[in-house]
C-alpha positions in Angstrom: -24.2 47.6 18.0 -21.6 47.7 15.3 -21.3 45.9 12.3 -20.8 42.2 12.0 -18.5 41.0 10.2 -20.7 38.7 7.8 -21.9 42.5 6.9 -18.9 44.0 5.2 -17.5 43.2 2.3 -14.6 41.6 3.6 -16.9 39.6 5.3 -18.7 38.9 2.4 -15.9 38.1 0.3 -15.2 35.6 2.9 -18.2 33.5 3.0 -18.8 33.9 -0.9 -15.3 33.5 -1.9 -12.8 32.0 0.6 -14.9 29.7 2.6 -15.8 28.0 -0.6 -12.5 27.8 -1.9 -11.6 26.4 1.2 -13.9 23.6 1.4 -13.0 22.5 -2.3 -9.8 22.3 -1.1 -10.2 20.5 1.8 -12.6 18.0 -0.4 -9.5 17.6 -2.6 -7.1 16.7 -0.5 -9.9 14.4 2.0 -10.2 12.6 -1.8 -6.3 12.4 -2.7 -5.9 10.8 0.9 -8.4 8.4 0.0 -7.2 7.4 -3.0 -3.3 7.0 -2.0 -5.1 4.6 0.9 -6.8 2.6 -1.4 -3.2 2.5 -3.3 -1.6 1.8 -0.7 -4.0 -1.3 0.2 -3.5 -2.5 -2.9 0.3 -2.4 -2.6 0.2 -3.9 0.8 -2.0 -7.1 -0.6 0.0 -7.0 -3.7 3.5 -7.6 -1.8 1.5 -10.1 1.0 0.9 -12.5 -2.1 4.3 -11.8 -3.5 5.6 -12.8 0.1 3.2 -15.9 0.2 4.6 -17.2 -3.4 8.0 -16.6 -2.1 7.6 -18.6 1.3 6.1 -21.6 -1.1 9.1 -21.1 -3.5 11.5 -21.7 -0.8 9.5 -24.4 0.6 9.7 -26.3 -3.3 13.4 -25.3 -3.0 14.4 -26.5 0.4 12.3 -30.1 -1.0 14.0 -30.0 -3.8 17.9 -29.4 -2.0 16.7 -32.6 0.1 15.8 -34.4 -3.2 19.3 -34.0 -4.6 21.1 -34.3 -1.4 19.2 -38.1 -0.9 20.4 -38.9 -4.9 24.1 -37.5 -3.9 23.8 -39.9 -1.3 23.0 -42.9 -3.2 25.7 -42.3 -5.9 28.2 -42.1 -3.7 27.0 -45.8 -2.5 26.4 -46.8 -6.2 30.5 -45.8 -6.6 31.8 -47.4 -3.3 29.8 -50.5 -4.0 
């Protein structure tokens, strides 16, 4: 039988050097993916509240437009009468 390849120093090199590397790396970026999920997350609650407080704001506003619409109303009776 010939040599493996786990025998040579290429081989070696390999499992001692690169394979290591290799897992750090994929480590890394298994981590930056995690942490851009969380961020993301955090955007995606961040702009469901702001679209929350925006539906309520036009709520008070369309009240509000209803409010003064009802006193236009009864000034123009108040002036005709």
């Amino acid at each position: 039988m010939g040599v493996e390849f786990f025998q040579t120093v290429m081989g070696q090199r390999f499992y001692e050097g690169t394979m290591p590397m290799l897992a750090k790396a994929a480590k890394g970026i298994a981590e930056g993916l995690a942490a851009q999920r969380e961020k993301g997350e955090a955007i995606t609650s961040a702009l469901t509240r702001q679209n929350e407080l925006l539906e309520h704001q036009n709520g008070l506003l369309e009240h509000q437009n209803k409010i003064l619409v009802e006193i236009g109303k009864v000034l123009e009776e108040r002036e005709r009468g």
